[in-house]
DRENKOLZA-767470 format. One line per field, with one value per residue: residue number from 1; residue in three letters; chain; x, y, z of N, C-alpha, C in turn. Coordinates in nm, 3 decimals. Atoms other than C-alpha are relative to their C-alpha. Layout:
seq	[NUM:...]
type	[ALA:...]
mol	[A:...]
n_c1	[X:...]
n_c2	[Y:...]
n_c3	[Z:...]
ca_c1	[X:...]
ca_c2	[Y:...]
ca_c3	[Z:...]
c_c1	[X:...]
c_c2	[Y:...]
c_c3	[Z:...]
REM end
This chain:
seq	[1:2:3:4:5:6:7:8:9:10:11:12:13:14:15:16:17:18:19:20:21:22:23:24:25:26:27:28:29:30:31:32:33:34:35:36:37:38:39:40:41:42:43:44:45:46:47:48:49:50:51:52:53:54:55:56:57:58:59:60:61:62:63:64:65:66:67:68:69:70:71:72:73:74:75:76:77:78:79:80:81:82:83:84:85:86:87:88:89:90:91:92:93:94:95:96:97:98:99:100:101:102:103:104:105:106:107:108:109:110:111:112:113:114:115:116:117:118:119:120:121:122:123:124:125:126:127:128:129:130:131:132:133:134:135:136]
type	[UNK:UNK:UNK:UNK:UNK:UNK:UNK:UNK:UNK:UNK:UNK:UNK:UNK:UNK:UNK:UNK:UNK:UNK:UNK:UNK:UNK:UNK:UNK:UNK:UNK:UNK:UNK:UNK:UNK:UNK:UNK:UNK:UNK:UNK:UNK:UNK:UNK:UNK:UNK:UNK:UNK:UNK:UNK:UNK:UNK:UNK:UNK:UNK:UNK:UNK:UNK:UNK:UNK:UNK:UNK:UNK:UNK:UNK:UNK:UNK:UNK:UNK:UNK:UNK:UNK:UNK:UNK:UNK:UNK:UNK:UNK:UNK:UNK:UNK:UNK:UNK:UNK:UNK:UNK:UNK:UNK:UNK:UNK:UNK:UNK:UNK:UNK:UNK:UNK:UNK:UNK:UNK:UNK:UNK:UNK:UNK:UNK:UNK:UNK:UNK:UNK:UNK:UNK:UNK:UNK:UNK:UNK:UNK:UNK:UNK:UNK:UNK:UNK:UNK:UNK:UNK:UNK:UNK:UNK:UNK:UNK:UNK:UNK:UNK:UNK:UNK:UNK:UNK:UNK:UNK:UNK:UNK:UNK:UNK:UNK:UNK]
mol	[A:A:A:A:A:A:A:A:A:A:A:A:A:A:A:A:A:A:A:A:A:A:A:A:A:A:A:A:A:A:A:A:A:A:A:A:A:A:A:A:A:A:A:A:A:A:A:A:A:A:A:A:A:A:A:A:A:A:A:A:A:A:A:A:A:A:A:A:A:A:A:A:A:A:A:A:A:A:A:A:A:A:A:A:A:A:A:A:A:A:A:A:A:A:A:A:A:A:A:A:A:A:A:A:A:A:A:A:A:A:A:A:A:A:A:A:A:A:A:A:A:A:A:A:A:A:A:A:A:A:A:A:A:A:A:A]
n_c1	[0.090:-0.072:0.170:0.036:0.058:0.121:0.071:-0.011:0.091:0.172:0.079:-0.046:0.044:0.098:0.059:-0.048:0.104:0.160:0.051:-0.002:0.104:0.138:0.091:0.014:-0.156:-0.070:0.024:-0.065:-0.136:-0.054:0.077:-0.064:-0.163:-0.006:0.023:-0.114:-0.107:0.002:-0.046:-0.141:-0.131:0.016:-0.133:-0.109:-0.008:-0.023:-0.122:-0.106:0.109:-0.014:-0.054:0.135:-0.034:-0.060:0.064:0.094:0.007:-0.035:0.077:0.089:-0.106:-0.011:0.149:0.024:-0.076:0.059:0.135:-0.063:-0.094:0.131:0.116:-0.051:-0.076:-0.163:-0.017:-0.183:-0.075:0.062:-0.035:-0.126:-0.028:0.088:-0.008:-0.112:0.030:0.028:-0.098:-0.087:0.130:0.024:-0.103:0.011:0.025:-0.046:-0.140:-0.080:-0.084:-0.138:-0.040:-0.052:-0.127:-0.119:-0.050:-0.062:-0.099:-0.136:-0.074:-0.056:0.146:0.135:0.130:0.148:0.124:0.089:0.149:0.090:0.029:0.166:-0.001:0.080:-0.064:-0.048:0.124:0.094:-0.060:0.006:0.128:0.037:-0.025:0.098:0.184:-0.053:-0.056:0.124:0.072:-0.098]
n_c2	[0.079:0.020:0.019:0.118:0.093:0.018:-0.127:-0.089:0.008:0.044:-0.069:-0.119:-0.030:-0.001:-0.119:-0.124:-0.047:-0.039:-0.160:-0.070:0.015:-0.047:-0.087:-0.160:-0.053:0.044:-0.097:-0.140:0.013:-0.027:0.135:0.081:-0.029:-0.011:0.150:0.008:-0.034:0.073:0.143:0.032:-0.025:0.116:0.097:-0.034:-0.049:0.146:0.080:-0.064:-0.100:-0.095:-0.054:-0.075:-0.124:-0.023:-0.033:-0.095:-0.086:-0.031:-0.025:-0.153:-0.117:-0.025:-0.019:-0.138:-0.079:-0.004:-0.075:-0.176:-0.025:-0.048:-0.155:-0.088:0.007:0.093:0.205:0.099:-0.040:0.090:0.115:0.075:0.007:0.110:0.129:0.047:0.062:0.138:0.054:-0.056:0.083:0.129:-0.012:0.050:0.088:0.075:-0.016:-0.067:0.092:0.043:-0.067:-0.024:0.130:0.044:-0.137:0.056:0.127:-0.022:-0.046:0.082:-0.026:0.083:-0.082:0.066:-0.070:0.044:-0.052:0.075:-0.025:0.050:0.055:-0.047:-0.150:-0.005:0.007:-0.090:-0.153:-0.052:0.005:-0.117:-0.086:-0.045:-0.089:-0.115:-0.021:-0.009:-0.084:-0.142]
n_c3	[0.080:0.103:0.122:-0.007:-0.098:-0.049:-0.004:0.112:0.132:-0.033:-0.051:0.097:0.159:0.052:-0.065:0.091:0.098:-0.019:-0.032:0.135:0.098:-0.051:0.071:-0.011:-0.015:0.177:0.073:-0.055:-0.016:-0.141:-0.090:0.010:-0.050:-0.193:-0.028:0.040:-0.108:-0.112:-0.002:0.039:-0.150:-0.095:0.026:-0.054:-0.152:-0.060:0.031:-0.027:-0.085:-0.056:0.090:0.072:-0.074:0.025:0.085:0.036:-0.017:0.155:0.062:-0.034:0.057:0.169:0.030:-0.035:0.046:0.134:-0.009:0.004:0.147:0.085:-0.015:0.008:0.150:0.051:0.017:0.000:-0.146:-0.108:0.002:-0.068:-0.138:-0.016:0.012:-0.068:-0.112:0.019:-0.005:-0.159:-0.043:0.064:-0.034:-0.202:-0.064:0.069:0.030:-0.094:-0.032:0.068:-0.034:-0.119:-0.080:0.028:-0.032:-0.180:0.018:0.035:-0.058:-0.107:-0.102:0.047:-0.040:-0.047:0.092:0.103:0.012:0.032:0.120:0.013:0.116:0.147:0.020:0.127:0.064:-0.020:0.009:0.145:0.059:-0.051:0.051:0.183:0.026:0.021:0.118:0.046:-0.026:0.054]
ca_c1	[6.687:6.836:6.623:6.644:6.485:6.144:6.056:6.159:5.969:5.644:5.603:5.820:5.719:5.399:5.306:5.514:5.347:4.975:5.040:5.181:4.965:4.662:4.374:4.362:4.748:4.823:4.681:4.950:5.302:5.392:5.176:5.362:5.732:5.644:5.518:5.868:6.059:5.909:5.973:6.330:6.433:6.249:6.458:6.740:6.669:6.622:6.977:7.160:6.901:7.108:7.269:6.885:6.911:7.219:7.048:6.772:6.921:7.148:6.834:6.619:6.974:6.995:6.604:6.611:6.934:6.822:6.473:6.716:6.948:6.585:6.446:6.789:7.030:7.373:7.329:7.663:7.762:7.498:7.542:7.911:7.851:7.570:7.776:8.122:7.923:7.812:8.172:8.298:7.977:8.071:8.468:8.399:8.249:8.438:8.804:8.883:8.960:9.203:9.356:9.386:9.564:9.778:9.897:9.989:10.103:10.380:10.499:10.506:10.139:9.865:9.494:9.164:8.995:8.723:8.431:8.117:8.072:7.718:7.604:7.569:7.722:7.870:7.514:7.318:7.550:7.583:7.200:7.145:7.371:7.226:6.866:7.087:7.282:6.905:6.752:7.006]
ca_c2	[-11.126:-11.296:-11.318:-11.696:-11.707:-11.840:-11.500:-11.287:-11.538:-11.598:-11.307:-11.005:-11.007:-11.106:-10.830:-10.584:-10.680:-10.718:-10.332:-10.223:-10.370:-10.270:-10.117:-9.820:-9.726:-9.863:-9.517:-9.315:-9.359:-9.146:-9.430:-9.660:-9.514:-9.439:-9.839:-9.881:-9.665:-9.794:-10.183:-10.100:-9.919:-10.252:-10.475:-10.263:-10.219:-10.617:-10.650:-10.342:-10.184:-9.948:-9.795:-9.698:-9.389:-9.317:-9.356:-9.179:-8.896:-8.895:-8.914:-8.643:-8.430:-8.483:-8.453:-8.128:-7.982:-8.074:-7.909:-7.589:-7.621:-7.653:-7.292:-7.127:-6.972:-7.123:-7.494:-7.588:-7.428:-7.599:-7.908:-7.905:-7.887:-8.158:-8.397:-8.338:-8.407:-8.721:-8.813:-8.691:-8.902:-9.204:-9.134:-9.149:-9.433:-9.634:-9.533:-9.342:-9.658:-9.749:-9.426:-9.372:-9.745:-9.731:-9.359:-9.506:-9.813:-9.609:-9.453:-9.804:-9.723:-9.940:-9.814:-9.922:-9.651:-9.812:-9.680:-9.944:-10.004:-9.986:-10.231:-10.112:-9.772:-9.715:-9.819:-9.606:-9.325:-9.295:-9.392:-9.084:-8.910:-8.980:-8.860:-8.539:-8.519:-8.581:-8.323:-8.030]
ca_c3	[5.085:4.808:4.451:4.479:4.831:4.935:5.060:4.758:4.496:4.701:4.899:4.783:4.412:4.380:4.651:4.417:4.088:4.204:4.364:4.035:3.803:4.009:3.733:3.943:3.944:3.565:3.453:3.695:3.595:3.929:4.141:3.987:4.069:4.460:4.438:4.323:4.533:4.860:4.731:4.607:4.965:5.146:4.968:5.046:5.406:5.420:5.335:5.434:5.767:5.877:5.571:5.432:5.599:5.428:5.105:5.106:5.248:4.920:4.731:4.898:4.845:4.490:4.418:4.594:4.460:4.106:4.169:4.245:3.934:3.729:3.842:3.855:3.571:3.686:3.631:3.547:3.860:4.056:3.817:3.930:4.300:4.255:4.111:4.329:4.625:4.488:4.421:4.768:4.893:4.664:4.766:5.183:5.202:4.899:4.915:5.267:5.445:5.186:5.201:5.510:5.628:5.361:5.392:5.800:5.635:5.456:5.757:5.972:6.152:6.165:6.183:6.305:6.088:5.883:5.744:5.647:5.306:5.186:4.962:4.577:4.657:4.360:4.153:4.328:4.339:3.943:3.897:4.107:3.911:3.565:3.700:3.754:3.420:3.292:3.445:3.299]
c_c1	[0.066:-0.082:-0.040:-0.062:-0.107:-0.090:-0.012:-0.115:-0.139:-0.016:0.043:-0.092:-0.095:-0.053:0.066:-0.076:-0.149:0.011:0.007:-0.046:-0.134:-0.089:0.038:0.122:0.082:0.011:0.099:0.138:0.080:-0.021:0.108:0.150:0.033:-0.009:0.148:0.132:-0.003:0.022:0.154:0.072:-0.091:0.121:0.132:0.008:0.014:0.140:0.116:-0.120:0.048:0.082:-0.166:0.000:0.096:-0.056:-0.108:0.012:0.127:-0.087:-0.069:0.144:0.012:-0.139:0.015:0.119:-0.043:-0.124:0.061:0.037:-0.084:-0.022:0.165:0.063:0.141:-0.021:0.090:0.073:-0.046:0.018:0.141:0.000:-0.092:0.080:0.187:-0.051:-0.069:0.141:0.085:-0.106:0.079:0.204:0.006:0.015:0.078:0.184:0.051:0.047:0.112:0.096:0.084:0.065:0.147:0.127:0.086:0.038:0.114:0.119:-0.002:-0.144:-0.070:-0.115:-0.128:-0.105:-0.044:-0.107:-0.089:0.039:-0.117:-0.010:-0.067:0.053:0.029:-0.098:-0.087:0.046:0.005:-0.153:-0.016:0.052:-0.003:-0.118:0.071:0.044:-0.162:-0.114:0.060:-0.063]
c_c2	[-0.022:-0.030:-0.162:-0.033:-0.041:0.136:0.100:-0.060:-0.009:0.105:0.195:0.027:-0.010:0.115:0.118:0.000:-0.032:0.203:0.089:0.000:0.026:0.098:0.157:0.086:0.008:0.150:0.098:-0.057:0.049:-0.060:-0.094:-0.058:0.000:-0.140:-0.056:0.016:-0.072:-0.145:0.032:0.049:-0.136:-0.093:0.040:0.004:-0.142:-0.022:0.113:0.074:0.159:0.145:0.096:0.125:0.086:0.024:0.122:0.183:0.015:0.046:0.100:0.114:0.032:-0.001:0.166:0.101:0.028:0.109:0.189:0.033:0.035:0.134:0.081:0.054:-0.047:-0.114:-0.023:0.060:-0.086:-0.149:-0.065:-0.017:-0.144:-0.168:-0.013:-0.027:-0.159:-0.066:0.027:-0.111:-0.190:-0.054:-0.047:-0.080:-0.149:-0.012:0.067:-0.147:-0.020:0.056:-0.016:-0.103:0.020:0.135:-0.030:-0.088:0.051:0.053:-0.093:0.021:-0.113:0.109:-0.084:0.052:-0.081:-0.001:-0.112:0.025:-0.018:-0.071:0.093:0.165:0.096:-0.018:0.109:0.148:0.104:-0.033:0.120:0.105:0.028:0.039:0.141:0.056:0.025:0.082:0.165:0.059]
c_c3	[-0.136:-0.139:-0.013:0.132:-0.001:0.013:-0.069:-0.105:0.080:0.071:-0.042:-0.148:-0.017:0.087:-0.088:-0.133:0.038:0.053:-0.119:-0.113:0.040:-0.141:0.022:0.010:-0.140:-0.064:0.039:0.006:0.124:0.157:0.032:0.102:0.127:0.014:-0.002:0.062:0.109:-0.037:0.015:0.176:0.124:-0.004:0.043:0.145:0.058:0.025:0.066:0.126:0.038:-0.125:-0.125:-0.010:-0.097:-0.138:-0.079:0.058:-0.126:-0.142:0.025:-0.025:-0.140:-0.057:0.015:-0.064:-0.135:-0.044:-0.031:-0.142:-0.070:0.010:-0.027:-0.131:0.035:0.026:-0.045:0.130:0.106:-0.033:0.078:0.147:0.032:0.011:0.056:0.114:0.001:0.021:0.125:0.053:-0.013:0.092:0.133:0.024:-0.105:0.037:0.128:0.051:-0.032:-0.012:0.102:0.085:-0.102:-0.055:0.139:-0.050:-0.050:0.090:0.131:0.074:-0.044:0.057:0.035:-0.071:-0.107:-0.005:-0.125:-0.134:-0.066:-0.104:-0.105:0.018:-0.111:-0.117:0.034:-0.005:-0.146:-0.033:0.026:-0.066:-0.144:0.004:0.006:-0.139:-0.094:-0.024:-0.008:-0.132]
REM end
């Protein structure tokens, strides 16, 4: 879904702000944010379906690790494991391909290995990892 289509301006958005401006939701900033979340992973799921998945199990990882770091006393220990598995995360699916052909390209190989690239990877990976930095 693209922000100039038909279905983004007439049926996307105005179903997003009538839910979020609703009276009875205005008063609950945490209303709001779930209204928010579930639009933002629609839109994403319109455009990327099978990569959703992939998302939100980045997000429920870094929600829940964070939650840990909060209660414990080594948070820079847990911060650092939080945020090299983001970059191992962000690394996989950005840069192994490239790696790995042109590692076999130096020694005359070709490869077939190639791993998807989700859209926005790289956005969502550092958003996720400034609600972390945030929450230290």
């Amino acid at each position: 879904m693209l922000f100039t289509s038909t279905v983004f301006i007439f049926l996307f958005l105005p179903s997003l702000l009538i839910l979020y401006y609703l009276p009875i939701l205005r008063k609950s900033v945490k209303y709001q944010n779930i209204i928010l979340l579930i639009f933002s992973l629609c839109f994403y799921a319109w455009g990327e379906p099978i990569f959703v998945f992939l998302l939100l199990f980045s997000i429920l990882l870094n929600y829940l690790l964070t939650l840990l770091m909060v209660k414990v006393n080594k948070k820079k220990l847990l911060l650092s494991i939080i945020i090299t598995l983001d970059i191992l995360f962000l690394f996989v699916f950005k840069y192994s391909t490239f790696i790995v052909s042109t590692t076999l390209g130096i020694f005359g190989k070709t490869s077939n290995f190639n791993i998807a690239l989700p859209l926005g990877i790289s956005f969502f990976t550092f958003q996720i990892m400034s609600y972390v930095f945030g929450k230290r």
